[in-house]
C-alpha positions in Angstrom: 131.9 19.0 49.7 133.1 16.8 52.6 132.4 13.4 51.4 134.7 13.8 48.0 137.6 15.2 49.9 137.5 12.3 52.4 137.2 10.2 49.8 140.2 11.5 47.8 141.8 10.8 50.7 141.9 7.0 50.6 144.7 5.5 48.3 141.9 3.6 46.3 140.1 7.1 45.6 143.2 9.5 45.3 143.4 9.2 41.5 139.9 9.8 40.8 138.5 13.2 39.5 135.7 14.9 41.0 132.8 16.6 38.9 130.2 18.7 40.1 127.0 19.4 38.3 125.1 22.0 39.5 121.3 22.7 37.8 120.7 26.5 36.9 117.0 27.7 35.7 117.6 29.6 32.2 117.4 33.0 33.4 120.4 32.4 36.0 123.7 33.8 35.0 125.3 30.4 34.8 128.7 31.9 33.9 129.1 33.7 37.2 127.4 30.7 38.7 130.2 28.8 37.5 132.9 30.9 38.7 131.7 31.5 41.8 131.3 27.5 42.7 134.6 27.3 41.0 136.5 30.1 43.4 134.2 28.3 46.3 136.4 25.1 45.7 139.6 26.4 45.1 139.3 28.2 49.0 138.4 24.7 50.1 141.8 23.6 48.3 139.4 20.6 46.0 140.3 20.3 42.7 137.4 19.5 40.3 135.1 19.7 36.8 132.3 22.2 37.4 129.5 21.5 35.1 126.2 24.0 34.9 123.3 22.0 33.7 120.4 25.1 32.3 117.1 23.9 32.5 113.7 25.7 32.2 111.6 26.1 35.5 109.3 23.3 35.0 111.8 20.4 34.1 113.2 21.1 37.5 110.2 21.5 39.1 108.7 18.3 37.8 112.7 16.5 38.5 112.4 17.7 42.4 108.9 16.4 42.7 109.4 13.5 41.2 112.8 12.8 42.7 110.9 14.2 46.2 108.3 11.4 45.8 110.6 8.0 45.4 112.6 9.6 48.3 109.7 10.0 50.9 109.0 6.2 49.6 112.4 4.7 50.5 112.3 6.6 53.5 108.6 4.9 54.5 110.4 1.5 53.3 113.3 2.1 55.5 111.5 3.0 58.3 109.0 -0.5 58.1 112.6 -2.2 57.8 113.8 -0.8 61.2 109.7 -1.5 62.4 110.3 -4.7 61.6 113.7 -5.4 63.0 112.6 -3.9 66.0 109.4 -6.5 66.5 111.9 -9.2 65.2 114.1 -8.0 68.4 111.3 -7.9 70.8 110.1 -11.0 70.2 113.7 -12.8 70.4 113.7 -11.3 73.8 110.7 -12.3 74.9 111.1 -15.6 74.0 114.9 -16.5 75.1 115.9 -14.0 77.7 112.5 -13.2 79.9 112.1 -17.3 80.1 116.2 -17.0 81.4 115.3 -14.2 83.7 112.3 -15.8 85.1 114.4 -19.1 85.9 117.2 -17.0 86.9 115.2 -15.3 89.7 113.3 -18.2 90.8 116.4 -20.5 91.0 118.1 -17.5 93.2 115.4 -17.9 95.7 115.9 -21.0 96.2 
């Protein structure tokens, strides 16, 4: 609920409306759902569309897993990203500044 208020904030955002979709199983009450999310964002003074989305246990349940999955993949993928940048950091180091260092604390002796 934080990131559309701050949002809304900047002139380039201001004008835009905000929706929320929530996803309710079937046998939720969906209207008091709704009116309770609505009352929810009136308190926190943010004006927008609430949309409730019914949907039967195992379309969410098959949704969550699947949308589960390709996050724990980006996740692996981001993490062999920062791997990578990390080695690609170490080895500029080794190459540039321990050569430096080494001259630096020979040539001091001196």
């Amino acid at each position: 609920m934080l990131l559309p208020f701050l949002l809304r904030q900047n002139k380039v955002w201001k004008r835009c409306s905000l929706r929320i979709f929530s996803v309710a199983q079937i046998d939720d009450n969906s209207i008091q759902m709704k009116k309770d999310l609505e009352a929810f964002l009136y308190e926190l003074r943010i004006s927008a569309e609430v949309k409730i989305i019914e949907m039967p246990d195992q379309t969410i349940s098959d949704y969550t897993y699947e949308r589960t999955l390709i996050m724990e993949q980006r996740s692996e993928m981001l993490r062999q990203m920062r791997l990578t940048q990390k080695d690609k950091l170490r080895e500029v180091t080794r190459q540039f500044l321990l050569p430096y260092l080494v001259c630096h604390t020979s040539c001091s002796s001196l």
